[in-house]
C-alpha positions in Angstrom: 0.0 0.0 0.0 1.1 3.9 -0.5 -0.2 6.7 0.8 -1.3 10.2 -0.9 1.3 12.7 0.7 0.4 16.0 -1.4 -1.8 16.8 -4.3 -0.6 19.9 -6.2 -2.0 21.9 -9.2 0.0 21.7 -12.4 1.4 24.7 -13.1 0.8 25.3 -16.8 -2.0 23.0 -16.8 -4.5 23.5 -14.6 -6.6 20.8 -15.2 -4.1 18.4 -14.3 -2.7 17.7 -11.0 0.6 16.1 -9.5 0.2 13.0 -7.0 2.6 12.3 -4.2 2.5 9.3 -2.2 4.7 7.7 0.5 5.5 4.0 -0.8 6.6 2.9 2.7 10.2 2.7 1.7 12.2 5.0 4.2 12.6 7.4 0.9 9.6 10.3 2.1 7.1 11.5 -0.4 8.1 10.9 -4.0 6.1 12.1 -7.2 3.8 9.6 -8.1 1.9 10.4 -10.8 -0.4 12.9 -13.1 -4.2 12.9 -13.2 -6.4 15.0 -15.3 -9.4 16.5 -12.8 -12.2 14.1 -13.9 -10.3 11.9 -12.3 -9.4 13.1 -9.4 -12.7 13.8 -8.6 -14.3 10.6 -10.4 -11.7 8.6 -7.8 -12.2 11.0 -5.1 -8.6 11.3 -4.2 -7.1 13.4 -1.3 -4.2 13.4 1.0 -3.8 10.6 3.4 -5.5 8.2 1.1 -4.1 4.6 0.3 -4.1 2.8 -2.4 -3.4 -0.6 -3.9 -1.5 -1.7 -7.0 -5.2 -2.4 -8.7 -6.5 1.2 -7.9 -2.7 2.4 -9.4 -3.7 0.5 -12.6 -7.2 1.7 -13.0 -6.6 5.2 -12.1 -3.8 5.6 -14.8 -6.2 3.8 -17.4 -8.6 6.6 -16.5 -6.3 8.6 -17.1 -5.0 7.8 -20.5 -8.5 7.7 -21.7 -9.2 11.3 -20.2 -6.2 12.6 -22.5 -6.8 10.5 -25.1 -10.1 11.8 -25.1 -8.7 15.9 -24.7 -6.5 14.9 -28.2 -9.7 13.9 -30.1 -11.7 16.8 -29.2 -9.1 19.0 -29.8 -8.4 17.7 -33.4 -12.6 17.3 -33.2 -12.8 21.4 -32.8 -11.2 22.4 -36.1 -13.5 20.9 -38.2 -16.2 17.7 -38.5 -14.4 14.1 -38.5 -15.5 10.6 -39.3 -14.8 7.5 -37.0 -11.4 6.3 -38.6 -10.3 9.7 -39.0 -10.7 10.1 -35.3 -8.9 6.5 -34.6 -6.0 7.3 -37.4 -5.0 10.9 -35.4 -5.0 9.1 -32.2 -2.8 6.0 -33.5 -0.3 8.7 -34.6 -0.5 9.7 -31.0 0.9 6.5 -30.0 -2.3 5.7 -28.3 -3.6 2.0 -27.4 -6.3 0.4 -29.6 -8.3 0.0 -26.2 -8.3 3.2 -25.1 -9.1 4.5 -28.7 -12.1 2.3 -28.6 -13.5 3.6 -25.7 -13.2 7.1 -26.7 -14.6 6.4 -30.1 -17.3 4.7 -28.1 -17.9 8.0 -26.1 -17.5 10.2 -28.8 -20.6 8.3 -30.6 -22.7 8.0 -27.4 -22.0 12.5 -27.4 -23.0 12.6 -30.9 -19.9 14.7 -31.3 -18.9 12.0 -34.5 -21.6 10.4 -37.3 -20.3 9.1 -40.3 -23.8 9.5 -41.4 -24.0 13.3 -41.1 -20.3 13.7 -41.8 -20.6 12.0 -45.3 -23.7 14.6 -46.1 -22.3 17.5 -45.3 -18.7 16.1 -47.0 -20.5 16.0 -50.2 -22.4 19.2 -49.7 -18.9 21.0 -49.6 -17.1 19.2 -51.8 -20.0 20.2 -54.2 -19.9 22.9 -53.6 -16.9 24.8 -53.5 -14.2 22.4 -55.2 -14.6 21.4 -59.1 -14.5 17.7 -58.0 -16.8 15.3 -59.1 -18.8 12.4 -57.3 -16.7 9.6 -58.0 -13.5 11.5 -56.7 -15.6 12.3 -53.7 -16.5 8.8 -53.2 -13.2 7.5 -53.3 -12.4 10.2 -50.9 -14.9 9.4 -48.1 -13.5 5.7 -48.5 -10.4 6.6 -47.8 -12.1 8.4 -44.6 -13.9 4.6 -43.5 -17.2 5.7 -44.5 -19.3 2.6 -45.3 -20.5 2.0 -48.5 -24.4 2.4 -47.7 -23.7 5.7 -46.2 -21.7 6.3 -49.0 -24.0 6.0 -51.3 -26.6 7.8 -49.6 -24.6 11.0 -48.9 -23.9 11.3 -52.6 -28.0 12.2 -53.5 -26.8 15.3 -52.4 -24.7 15.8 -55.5 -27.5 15.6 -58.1 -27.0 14.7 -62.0 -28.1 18.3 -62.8 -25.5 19.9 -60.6 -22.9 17.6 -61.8 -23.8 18.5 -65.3 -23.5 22.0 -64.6 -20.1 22.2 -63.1 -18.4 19.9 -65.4 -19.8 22.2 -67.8 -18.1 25.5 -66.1 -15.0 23.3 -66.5 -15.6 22.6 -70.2 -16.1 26.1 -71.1 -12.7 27.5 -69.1 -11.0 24.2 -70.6 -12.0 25.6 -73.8 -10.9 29.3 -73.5 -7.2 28.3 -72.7 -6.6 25.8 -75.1 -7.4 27.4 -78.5 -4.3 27.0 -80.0 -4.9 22.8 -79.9 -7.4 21.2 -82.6 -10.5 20.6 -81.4 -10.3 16.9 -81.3 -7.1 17.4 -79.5 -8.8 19.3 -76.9 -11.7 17.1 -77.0 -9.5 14.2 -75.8 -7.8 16.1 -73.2 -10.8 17.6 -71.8 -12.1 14.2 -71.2 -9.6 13.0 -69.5 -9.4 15.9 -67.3 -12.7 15.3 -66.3 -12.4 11.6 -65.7 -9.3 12.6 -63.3 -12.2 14.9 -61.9 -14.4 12.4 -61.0 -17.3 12.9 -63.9 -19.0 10.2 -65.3 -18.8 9.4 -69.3 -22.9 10.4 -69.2 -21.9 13.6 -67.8 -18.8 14.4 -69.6 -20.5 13.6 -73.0 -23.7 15.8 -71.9 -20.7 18.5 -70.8 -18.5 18.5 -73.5 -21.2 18.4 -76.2 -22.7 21.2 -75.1 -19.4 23.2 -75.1 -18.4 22.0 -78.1 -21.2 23.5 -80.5 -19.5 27.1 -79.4 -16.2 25.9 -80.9 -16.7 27.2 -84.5 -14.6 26.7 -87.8 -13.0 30.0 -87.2 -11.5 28.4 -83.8 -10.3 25.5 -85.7 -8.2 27.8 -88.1 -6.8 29.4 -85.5 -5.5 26.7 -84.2 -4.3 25.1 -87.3 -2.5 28.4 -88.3 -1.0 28.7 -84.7 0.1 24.4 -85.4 1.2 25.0 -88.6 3.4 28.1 -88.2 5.1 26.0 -85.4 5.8 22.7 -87.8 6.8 25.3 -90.4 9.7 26.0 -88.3 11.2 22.6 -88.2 9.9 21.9 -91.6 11.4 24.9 -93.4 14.3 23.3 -94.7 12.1 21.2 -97.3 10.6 22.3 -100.7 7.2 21.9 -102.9 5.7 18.2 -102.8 8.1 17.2 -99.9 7.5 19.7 -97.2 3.9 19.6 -98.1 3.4 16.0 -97.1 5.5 16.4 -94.0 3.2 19.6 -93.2 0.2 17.5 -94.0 1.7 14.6 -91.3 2.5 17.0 -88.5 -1.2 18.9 -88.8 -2.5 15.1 -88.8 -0.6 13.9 -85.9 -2.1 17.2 -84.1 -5.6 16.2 -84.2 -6.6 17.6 -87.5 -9.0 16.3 -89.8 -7.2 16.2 -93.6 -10.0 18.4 -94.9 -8.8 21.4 -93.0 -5.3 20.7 -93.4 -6.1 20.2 -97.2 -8.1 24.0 -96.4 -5.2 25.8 -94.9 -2.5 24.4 -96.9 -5.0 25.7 -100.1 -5.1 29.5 -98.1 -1.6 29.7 -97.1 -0.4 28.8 -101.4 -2.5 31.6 -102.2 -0.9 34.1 -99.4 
C-alpha cells in the first residue's frame, strides 16, 4: 500500500494535477503520478488516502483515456471528422487500440462523431466549393472509412443536374485556354481531365457536347495556323511536294482532320 502525501496543481495545466504518495520505503514523499481533474474527482482522491497496486492500474487507465479523449476533441474542434479519421490521429499519437475504442465509443454515445452526417455534409462541400466530381468524392470518403451504404446515400446530395453543370463550367474555361490545340485534340484532353475529376462518361458527353457547339470553324483555323506556323519552323528546310506532305503529317498527328489541313494548306499557297 502507498499513501497520498500531497496533491498539487500543475502549473501550466491546470486541469491536471501532481500526486505524491509515500510507498513505505524509508525514501519520504516521491512524485507519483499525473491525473487529469475528472479523475481526481471521479476517484475521489485526497491526502492521506491509500491505495493498492489495482487502484494504481485503474486510475492511470482513466487517465490515458481522459487525455486521449482531450487529443480527439481538440483535433474534433477544427473541423467535422468521421470515426477512422478520429482513430487514425490518435494511433499517430501512439495511443492504445483499447483506449481509442472507448473514446470512439464516447465520442458516438456524445453525438460529437456520425459518419452519417459527416458524409452529407462532406458531399455538400465538396459540391460545392471544389470542381470535384462524385466519383473522386467517393473515393475520398472511402479513404475516410465511410461505409459503402452511407456512402451511397450522402452522394444524392450531388445531383446529376449539378454535376452536369459544373463539369460544364470546367468545359467552357477548358476551352478558353486551349485554342491554340485542334478541337479533337482538346476534345480528348478535356475528357480525361474530367475523368481525373471524377465525372462520369454520361456527364462528360452531356458537358463536353454542349461546349463544343460554341467551338466554331473559325477556332479551328486558328489553331491550325497557330500548329502549322510551329511545324513550319522545323519543316522549313524542305521544298514543294516534300514539305507539303511532311506539313500534312505534323497537322495530322495534331488532331486535324485532312479536310482542314487540305483547307489551310489551299489559303496559305495563295498568301
Amino acid at each position: 500500500m502507498a499513501i497520498i502525501t500531497k496533491i498539487t496543481t500543475q502549473q501550466k495545466n491546470t486541469d491536471r494535477f501532481n500526486i505524491f504518495m509515500d510507498y513505505g520505503k524509508g525514501k519520504g514523499e516521491e512524485f507519483a503520478f499525473s491525473v487529469d481533474s475528472d479523475v481526481l474527482i471521479k476517484f475521489q482522491l485526497k491526502k492521506g488516502m491509500e491505495l493498492d497496486d489495482f487502484s494504481f492500474v485503474e486510475i492511470q487507465y482513466q487517465d490515458d483515456i481522459r487525455k486521449a479523449y482531450n487529443k480527439a476533441i481538440h483535433y474534433l474542434a477544427r473541423r467535422m471528422r468521421s470515426e477512422k479519421e478520429i482513430k487514425d490521429y490518435l494511433l499517430t499519437k501512439e495511443i492504445d487500440e483499447p483506449v481509442i475504442n472507448e473514446i470512439l465509443h464516447k465520442l458516438i454515445s456524445l453525438k460529437y462523431i456520425n459518419d452519417e452526417e459527416f458524409a452529407l455534409a462532406y458531399v455538400r462541400t465538396q459540391a460545392n466549393t471544389t470542381d470535384k466530381g462524385p466519383n473522386v468524392i467517393k473515393m475520398e470518403l472511402k479513404e475516410k472509412g465511410i461505409a459503402e451504404g452511407i456512402l451511397n446515400q450522402s452522394l444524392k446530395e450531388f445531383p446529376l443536374e449539378q454535376q452536369i453543370e459544373k463539369a460544364t463550367k470546367i468545359s467552357v474555361k477548358f476551352f478558353d485556354k486551349q485554342a491554340k490545340d485542334s478541337l479533337k485534340i482538346q476534345k480528348q484532353k478535356l475528357e480525361n481531365l474530367l475523368l481525373r475529376k471524377g465525372y462520369s462518361f454520361e456527364v462528360i458527353n452531356i458537358a463536353v457536347n454542349e461546349t463544343w457547339i460554341n467551338n466554331e470553324a473559325d477556332e479551328e483555323m486558328e489553331a491550325i495556323r497557330f500548329q502549322a506556323e510551329k511545324a513550319h519552323r522545323k519543316l522549313n528546310k524542305y521544298n514543294g511536294f516534300e514539305y507539303e506532305q511532311k506539313m500534312k503529317q505534323a497537322l495530322y498527328r495534331k488532331g486535324f482532320p485532312i479536310e482542314l489541313i487540305e483547307t489551310y494548306l489551299s489559303e496559305s499557297k495563295k498568301s
